[in-house]
Residue, then its C-alpha position, 0 to 999 in steps of 0.5 A: x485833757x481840759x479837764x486836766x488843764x483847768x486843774x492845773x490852772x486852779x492849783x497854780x492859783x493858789x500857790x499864786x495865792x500863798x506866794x502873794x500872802x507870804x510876800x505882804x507879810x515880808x513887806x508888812x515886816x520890812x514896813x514896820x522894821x522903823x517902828x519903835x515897837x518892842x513887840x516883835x510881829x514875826x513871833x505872831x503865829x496862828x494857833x489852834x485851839x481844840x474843844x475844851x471844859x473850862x469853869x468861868x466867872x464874868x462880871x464887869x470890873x472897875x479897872x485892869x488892875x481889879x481883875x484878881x478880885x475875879x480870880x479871888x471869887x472864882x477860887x471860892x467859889x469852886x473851892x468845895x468842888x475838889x475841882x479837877x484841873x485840866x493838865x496844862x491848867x490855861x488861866x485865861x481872860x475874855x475881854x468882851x468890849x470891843x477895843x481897848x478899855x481902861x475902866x468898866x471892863x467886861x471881863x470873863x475869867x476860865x480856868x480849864x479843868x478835865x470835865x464839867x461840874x455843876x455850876x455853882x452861884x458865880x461859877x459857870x461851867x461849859x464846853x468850848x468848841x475849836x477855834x483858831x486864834x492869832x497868839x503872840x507871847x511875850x514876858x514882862x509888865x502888863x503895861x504893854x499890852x496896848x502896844x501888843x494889841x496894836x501889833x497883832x491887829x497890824x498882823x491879822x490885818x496885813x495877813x488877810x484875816x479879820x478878827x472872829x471873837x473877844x481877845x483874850x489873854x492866856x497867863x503862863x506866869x503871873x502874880x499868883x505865882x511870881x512878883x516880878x512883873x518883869x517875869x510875867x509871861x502872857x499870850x495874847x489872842x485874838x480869835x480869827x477866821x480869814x477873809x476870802x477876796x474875790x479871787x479866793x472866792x473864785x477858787x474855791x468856787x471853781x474848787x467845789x464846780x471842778x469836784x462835783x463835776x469829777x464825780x459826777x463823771x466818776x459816777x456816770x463812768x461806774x454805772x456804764x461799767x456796771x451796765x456793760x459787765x452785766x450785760x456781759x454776763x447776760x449773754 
């Protein structure tokens, strides 16, 4: 019966728990609801990434707007390989400075393709594991990414979770195939894992006693049952 109850007890925390997150991000909405953002926070969602080959090229870049030069040597530098491009194609940029940076940037730019190739000069080929990351999409000119950024570091802050990597940025539309910057269509990400406070510790804590205590109790009660059924047929 203790048992029971102590299970009971450790499952209503936790729907405390999801109640108490769902609630900060209500206020957190309502907080900002004054705020003279285009960016809409409530279109932040977690999304997951599963394991995927891309081929990659990084170099550090003079400014934002010199990142086609990267596209433009990824393309020839892989143009021989008769590269199979995986089905959705993610073209993708890694921003590996910590914050925002306007010159000197170190960019990593990937395409997904369908398996990995030999690596040939600039063109890197390697496997990515799962992730999780904050995403947020949105259309029109690059300019507003800034104001993007700020309102996914106010999500990921307000819903307990910390970033886990250099953001990134998933181009759906871009001005390889459309000239209206206003048409652009771009997902943010920011890679993230959640920040466990004292009492998510302590659940989880209680979680593992509470399972490990169970089977061993399962077990002890398999080798009395055992032991009496061969017993039994001793006689």
């Amino acid at each position: 019966m203790k048992s029971y109850l102590e299970n009971q007890a450790i499952q209503q925390k936790i729907k405390i728990e999801l109640l108490q997150k769902q609630l900060t991000l209500i206020e957190s909405t309502i907080e900002h609801l004054d705020c003279q953002s285009s960016i809409p926070e409530y279109s932040i969602a977690l999304k997951d990434f599963p394991k995927h080959d891309v081929v990659s090229y990084r170099q550090t870049i003079a400014a934002p707007n010199r990142e086609s030069v990267l596209w433009w040597g990824l393309a020839n530098a892989v143009q021989s390989l008769n590269i199979q491009y995986s089905s959705p194609n993610l073209n993708i940029a890694i921003f590996h400075d910590e914050g925002f940076v306007e010159e000197n940037l170190d960019v990593e730019i990937q395409k997904s393709v369908a398996r990995k190739y030999p690596d040939t000069g600039i063109a890197k080929f390697k496997t990515i594991e799962p992730f999780t990351a904050a995403t947020l999409t949105y259309k029109g000119h690059y300019v507003k990414l800034p104001e993007v950024y700020e309102a996914m570091a106010r999500w990921i802050a307000d819903n307990h979770y910390k970033i886990a990597g250099p953001h990134f940025n998933i181009y759906h539309v871009s001005p390889e195939t459309q000239e209206a910057f206003e048409d652009m269509i771009t997902e943010v990400c920011f890679p993230v894992e959640p920040v466990l406070n004292a009492i998510d510790s302590g659940i989880m804590q209680e979680l593992i006693i509470n399972s490990n205590t169970q089977e061993e109790t399962n077990n002890d009660k398999n080798t009395t049952s055992k032991g009496g059924f061969t017993e039994g047929m001793g006689r």
